[in-house]
C-alpha positions as CSV (number, residue, x, y, z in Angstrom):
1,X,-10.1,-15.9,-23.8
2,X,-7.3,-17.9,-25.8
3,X,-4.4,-18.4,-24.9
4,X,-2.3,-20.6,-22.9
5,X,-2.6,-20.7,-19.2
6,X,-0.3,-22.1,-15.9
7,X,-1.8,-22.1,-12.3
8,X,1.6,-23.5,-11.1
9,X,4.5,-21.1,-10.3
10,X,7.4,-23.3,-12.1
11,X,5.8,-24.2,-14.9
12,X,5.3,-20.3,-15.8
13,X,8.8,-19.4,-14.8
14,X,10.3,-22.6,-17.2
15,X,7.9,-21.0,-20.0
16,X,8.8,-17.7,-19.5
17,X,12.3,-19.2,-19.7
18,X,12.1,-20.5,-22.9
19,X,10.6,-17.3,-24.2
20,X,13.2,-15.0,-23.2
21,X,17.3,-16.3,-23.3
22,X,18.2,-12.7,-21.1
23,X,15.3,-14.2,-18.0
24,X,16.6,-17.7,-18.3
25,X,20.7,-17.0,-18.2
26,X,19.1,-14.8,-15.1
27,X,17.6,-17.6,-13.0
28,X,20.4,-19.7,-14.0
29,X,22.5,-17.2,-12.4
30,X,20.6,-17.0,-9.2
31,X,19.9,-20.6,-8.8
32,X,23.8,-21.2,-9.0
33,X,24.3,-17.8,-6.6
34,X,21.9,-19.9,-4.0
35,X,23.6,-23.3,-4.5
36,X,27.0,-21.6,-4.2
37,X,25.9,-19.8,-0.7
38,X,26.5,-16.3,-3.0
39,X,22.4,-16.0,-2.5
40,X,20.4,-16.5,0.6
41,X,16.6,-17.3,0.8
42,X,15.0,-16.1,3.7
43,X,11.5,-16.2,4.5
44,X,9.6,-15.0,8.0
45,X,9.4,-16.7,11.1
46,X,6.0,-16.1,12.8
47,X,6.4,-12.6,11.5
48,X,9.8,-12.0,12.0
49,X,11.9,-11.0,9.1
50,X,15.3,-12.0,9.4
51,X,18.9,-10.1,9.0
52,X,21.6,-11.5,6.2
53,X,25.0,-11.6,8.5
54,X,27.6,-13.7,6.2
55,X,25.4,-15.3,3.7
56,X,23.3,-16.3,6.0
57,X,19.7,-15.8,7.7
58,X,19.1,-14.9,11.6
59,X,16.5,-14.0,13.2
60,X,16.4,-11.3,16.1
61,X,16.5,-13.5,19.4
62,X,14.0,-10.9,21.4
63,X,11.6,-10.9,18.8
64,X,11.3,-14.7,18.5
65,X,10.8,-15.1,21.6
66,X,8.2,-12.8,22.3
67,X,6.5,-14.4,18.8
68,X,6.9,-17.8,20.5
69,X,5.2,-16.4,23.9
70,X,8.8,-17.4,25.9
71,X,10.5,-16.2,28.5
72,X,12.6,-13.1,27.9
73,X,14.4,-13.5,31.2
74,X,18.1,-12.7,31.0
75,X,19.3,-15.5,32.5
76,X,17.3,-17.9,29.8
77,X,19.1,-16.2,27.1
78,X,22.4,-16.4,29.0
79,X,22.3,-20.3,29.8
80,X,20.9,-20.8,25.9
81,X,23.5,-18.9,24.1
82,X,26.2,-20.8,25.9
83,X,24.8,-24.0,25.7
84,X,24.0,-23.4,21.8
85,X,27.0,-21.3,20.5
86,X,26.7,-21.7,17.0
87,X,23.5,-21.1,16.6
88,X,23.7,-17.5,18.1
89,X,25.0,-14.4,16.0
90,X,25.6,-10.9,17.7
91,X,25.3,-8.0,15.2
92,X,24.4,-4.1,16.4
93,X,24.8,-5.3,20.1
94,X,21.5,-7.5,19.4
95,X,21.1,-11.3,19.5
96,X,20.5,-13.1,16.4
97,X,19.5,-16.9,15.8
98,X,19.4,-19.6,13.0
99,X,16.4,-20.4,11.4
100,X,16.8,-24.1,12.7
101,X,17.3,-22.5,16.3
102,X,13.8,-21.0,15.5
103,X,12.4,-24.0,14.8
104,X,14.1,-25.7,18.0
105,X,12.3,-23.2,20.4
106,X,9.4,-23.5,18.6
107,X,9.1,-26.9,19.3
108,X,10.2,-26.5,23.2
109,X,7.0,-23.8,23.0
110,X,4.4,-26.7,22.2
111,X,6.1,-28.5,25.4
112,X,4.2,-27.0,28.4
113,X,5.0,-28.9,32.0
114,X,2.2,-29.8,34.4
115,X,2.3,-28.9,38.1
116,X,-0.3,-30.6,40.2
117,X,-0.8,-29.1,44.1
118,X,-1.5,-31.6,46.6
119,X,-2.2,-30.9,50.2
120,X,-3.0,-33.2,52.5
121,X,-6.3,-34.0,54.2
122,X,-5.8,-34.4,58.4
123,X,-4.7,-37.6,59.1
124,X,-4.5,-38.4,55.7
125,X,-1.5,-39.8,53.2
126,X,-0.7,-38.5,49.6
């Protein structure tokens, strides 16, 4: 078949650009809507589809969490979301996080501490 052909993603939107003035004044538009905070991109975090609150992305605290395989304990969230103010958002009496927030518990997920037992033998030292 003839014809001209783009596996990549920005060089068929910069063609389609330069076809059509109306669909590049429009991604001009939205690029400058991002850049200017007018826009937000958002994108999942291990499943969990986030909530625009101000021009910005957060992520339901609960349900990253249980995505993460963390504790859910009261108490954890209590001591986080004091310790970590501005990265917490409260919106339909739900918690809410930033995506960076995300990534920080992520990364405390992949942290696992080792306990070791160690009983003593009679007459014996540890």
């Amino acid at each position: 078949m003839a014809g001209t052909w783009a596996n990549d993603a920005r060089i068929a939107v910069r063609f389609a650009q330069w076809l059509d003035m109306d669909f590049a004044i429009a991604v001009d538009e939205l690029i400058y809507k991002v850049l200017t905070k007018q826009a937000v991109v958002t994108e999942p975090f291990m499943g969990v589809y986030p909530l625009v609150i101000g021009h910005r992305a957060y992520y339901c605290y609960l349900d990253v969490l249980k995505a993460l395989k963390l504790s859910t304990r009261s108490g954890s969230v209590a001591e986080r979301k004091v310790r970590f103010t501005s990265q917490f958002k409260q919106c339909h009496n739900r918690n809410f996080i930033t995506l960076d927030f995300c990534h920080y518990l992520k990364q405390l997920s992949t942290v696992r501490q080792l306990e070791l037992e160690f009983t003593l033998a009679k007459g014996g030292r540890v």
